[in-house]
C-alpha positions as CSV (number, residue, x, y, z in Angstrom):
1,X,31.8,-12.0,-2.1
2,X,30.6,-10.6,1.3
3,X,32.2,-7.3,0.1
4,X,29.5,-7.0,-2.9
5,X,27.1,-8.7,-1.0
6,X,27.2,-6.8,2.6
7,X,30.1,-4.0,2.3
8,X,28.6,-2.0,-0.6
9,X,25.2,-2.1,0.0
10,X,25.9,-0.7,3.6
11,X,28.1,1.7,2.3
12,X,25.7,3.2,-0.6
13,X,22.5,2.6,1.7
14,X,24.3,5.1,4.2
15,X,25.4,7.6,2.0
16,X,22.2,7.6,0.2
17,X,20.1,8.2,3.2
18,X,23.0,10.7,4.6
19,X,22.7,12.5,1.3
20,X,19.0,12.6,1.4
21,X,18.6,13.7,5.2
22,X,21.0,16.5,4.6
23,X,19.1,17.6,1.2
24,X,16.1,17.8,3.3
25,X,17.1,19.7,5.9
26,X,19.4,21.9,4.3
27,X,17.4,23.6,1.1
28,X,19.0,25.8,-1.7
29,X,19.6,25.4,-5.5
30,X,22.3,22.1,-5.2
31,X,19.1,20.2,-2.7
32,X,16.4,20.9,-5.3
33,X,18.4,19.8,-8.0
34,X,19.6,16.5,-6.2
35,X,15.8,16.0,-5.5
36,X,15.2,16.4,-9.0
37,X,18.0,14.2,-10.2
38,X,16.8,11.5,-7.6
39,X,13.3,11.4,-9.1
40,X,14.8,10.8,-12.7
41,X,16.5,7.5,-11.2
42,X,13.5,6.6,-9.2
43,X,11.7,6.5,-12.7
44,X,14.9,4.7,-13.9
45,X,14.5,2.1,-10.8
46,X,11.4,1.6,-10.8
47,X,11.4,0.7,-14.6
48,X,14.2,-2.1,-13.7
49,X,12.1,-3.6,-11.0
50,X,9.0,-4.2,-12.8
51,X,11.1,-5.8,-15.7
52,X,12.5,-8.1,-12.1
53,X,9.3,-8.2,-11.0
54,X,7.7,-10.2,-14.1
55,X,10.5,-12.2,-14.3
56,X,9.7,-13.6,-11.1
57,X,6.2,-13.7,-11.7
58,X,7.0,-15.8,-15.0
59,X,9.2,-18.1,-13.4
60,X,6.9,-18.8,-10.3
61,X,4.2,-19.4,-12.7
62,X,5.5,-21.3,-15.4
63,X,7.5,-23.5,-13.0
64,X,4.0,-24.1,-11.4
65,X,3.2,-24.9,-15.0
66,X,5.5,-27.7,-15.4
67,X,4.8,-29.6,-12.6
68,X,1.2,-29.8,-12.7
69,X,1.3,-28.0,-9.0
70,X,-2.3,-27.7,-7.4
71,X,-4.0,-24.5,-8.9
72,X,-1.9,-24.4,-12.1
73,X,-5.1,-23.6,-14.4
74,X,-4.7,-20.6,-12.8
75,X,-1.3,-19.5,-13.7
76,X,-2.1,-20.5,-17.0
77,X,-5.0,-18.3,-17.1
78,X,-2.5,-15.0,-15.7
79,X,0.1,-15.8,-18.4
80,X,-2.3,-15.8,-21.3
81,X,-4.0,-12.4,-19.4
82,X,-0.4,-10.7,-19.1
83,X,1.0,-11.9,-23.2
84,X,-1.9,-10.8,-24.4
85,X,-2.3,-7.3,-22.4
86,X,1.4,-6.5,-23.1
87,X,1.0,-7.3,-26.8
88,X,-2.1,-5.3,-27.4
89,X,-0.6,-2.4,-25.6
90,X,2.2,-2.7,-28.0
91,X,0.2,-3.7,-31.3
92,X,-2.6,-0.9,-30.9
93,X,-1.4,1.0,-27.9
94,X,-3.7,1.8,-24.9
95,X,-5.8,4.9,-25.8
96,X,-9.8,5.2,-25.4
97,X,-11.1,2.9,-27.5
98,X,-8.4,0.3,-28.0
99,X,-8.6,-3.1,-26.4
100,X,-6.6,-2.4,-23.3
101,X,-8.5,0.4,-22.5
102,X,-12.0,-2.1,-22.9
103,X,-9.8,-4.5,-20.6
104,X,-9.4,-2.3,-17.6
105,X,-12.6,-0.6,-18.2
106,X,-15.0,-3.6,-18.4
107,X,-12.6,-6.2,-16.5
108,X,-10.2,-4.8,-14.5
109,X,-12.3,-2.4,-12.5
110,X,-15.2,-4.4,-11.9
111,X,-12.6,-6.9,-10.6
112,X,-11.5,-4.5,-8.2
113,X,-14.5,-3.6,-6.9
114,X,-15.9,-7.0,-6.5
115,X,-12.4,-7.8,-4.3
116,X,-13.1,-4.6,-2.3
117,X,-17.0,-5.7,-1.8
118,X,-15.5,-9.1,-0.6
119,X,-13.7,-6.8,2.0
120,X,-17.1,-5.3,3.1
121,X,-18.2,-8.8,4.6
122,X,-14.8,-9.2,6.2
123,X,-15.0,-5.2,7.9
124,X,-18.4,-6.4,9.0
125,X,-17.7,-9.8,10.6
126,X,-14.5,-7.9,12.4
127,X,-17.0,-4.8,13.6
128,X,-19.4,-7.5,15.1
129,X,-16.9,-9.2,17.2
130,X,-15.3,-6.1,18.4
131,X,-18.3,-4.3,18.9
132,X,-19.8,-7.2,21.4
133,X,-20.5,-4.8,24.9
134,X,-18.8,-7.2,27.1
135,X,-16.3,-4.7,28.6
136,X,-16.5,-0.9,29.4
137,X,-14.0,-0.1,26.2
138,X,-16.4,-2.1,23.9
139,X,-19.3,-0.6,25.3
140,X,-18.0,3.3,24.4
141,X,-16.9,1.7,21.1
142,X,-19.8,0.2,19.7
143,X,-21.8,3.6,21.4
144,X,-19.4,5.7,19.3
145,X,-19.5,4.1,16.5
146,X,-23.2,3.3,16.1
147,X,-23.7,7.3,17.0
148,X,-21.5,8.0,14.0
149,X,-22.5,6.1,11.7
150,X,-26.4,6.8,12.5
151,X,-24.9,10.9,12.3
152,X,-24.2,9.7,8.5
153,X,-27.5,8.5,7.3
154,X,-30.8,10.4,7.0
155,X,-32.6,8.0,9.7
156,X,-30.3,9.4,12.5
157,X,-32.0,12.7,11.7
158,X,-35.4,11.4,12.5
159,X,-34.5,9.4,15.4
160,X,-33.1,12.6,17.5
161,X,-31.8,15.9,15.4
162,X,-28.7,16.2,17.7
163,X,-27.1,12.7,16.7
164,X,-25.5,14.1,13.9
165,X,-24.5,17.0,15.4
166,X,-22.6,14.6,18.0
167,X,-21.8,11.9,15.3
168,X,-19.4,14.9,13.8
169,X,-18.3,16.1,17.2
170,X,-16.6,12.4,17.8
171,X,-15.4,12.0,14.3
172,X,-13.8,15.5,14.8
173,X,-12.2,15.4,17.9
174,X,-11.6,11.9,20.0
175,X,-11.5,10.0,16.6
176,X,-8.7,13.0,15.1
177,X,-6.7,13.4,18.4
178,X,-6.6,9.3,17.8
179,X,-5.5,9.5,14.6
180,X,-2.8,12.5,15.4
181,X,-1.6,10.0,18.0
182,X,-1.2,7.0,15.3
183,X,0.4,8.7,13.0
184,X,3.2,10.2,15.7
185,X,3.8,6.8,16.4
186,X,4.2,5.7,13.0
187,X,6.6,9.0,12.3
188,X,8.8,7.8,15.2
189,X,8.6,3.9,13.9
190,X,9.7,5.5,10.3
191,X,12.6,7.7,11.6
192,X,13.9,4.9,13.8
193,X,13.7,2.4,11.3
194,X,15.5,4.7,8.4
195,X,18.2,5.5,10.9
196,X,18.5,1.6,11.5
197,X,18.9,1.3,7.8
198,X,21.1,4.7,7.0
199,X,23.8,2.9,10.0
200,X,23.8,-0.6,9.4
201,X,21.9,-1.9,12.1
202,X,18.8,-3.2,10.2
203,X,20.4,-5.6,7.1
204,X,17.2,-7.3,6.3
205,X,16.7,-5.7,2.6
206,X,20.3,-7.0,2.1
207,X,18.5,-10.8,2.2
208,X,19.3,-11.6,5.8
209,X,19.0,-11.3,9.0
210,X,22.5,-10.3,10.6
């Protein structure tokens, strides 16, 4: 058992991510084909997991279902969304014009945007707490940021002509070189943590710990 569970895995997650470092590195015909073939499996994997990944909605939902759990109008409400969207999309396909395409035109998207408007009051709440001038960092942030977001609105223009010109100036160069310096640090965090996976070291996607 701990050979399927624990050996394997290790063994194809290193030669996988051995594979793909060398491919990388070392280009020619044999890498951009073995790029190529890896993208038709991806396509092939990624169909597999969302056929896993509505099994496990199902399950969660209709066992939710059964017991009468707190909230279970809702699930109720998602399965008859998701049987009826897949069999619509099967039925009469998802073209301009059929109902699918009236579902995530007139549902789906105003959805979204009303969850990303929700967000807006969230951003705000979190800006107004950070942006309290108690220190000297929170001082030169709210300054910053109230400079740069009066350089993006036509009233910073009338209150003094060069606040725009120094709104860009800070999104340009402190706010890039802070970016740059994130995403270094992320690089780094990335290539550590594939070279934990690629050796064995990190074993968490293998459904533990150890």
């Amino acid at each position: 058992m701990v050979l399927f569970r624990r050996t394997i895995p290790l063994v194809i997650a290193f030669c996988v991510g051995a594979a793909f470092t060398v491919q990388h590195y070392v280009p020619g015909s044999f890498s951009q084909r073995m790029l190529t073939e890896s993208n038709t499996w991806n396509i092939i994997v990624l169909s597999f997991s969302i056929v896993l990944g509505l099994s496990s909605l199902l399950h969660i939902h209709l066992g939710k279902i059964r017991r009468l759990a707190p909230g279970w109008g809702f699930s109720v409400l998602l399965i008859t969304a998701l049987v009826t969207t897949v069999l619509l999309g099967f039925i009469l396909g998802k073209d301009e014009g059929t109902p699918v395409a009236w579902i995530y035109i007139y549902m789906n998207v105003p959805l979204s945007g009303t969850m990303f408007s929700i967000l807006a009051f969230f951003i705000a709440s979190a800006a107004y707490k950070a942006f309290r001038a108690r220190t000297l960092e929170a001082t030169v942030l709210l300054v910053a940021a109230s400079t740069v977001m009066l350089g993006n609105v036509p009233v910073g223009n009338l209150i003094h002509r060069y606040i725009p010109v120094i709104g860009d100036w800070i999104y340009s160069n402190p706010n890039m070189a802070a970016q740059r310096g994130i995403m270094l640090g992320l690089s780094l965090a990335l290539v550590a943590t594939s070279l934990r996976i690629i050796f064995g070291i990190e074993r968490a996607y293998l459904g533990g710990g150890e």
